[in-house]
N, C-alpha and C positions, 0 to 999 in steps of 0.2 A: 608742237614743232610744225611750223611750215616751209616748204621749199617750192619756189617759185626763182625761173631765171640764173638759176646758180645761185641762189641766195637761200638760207638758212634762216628763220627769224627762230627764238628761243626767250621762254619768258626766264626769269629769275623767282627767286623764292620773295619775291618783292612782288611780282607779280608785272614787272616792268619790261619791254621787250626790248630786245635785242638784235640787230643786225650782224647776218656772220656771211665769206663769200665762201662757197664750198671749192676747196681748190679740189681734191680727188675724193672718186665715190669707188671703194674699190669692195667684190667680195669675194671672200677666201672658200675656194668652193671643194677646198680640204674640209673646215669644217662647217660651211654653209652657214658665214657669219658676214654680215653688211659693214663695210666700216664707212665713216665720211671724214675726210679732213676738213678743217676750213677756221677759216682767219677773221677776226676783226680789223686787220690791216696795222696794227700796234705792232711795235719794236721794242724789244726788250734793250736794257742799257748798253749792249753787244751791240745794236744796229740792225738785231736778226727781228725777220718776222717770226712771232707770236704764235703757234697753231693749236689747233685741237684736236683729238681723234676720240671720236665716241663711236659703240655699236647701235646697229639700227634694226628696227623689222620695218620690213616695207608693207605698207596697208595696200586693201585691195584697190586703194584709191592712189597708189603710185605714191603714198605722201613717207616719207620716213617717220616714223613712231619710236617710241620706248628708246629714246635717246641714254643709252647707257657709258658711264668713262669709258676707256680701255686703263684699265688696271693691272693684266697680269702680262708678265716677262715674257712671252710666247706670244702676247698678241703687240707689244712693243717692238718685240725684234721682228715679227711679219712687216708691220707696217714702214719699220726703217729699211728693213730691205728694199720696199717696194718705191722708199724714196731716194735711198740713195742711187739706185737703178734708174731712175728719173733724171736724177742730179748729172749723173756721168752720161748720161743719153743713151745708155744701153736697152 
């Protein structure tokens, strides 16, 4: 995983790389967990952009590592909070 400029790069199990923009780097300092949103800019058959939210540790070299999903219900509904808070401008 590299992060350079708001950008994201991520290889695949292909070993092929990937471009992604990081739209939000937010951490929940409840449980002292990194998360990163961010986009290949692709639209789903909706019209909506595309996102992703995976957990992260931050290396001592600022780079985001151990690129983890978000999986569980508790850390879904943080993150939609924190977007829909976004959404309405609150």
């Amino acid at each position: 995983e590299i992060m350079k400029d708001n950008t994201l790069v991520l290889k695949d199990s292909s070993g092929n790389k990937h471009e992604y923009r990081i739209l939000l780097d937010i951490e929940d300092t409840t449980n002292s967990v990194n998360y990163v949103i961010y986009t290949d800019d692709l639209t789903n058959k909706d019209g909506e952009m595309v996102c992703y939210a995976s957990t992260y540790v931050l290396s001592p070299k600022g780079n985001m590592t151990k690129l983890k999903p978000v999986e569980t219900k508790e850390e879904f509904d943080f993150i939609s909070k924190i977007l829909d808070s976004l959404e309405s401008g609150k």
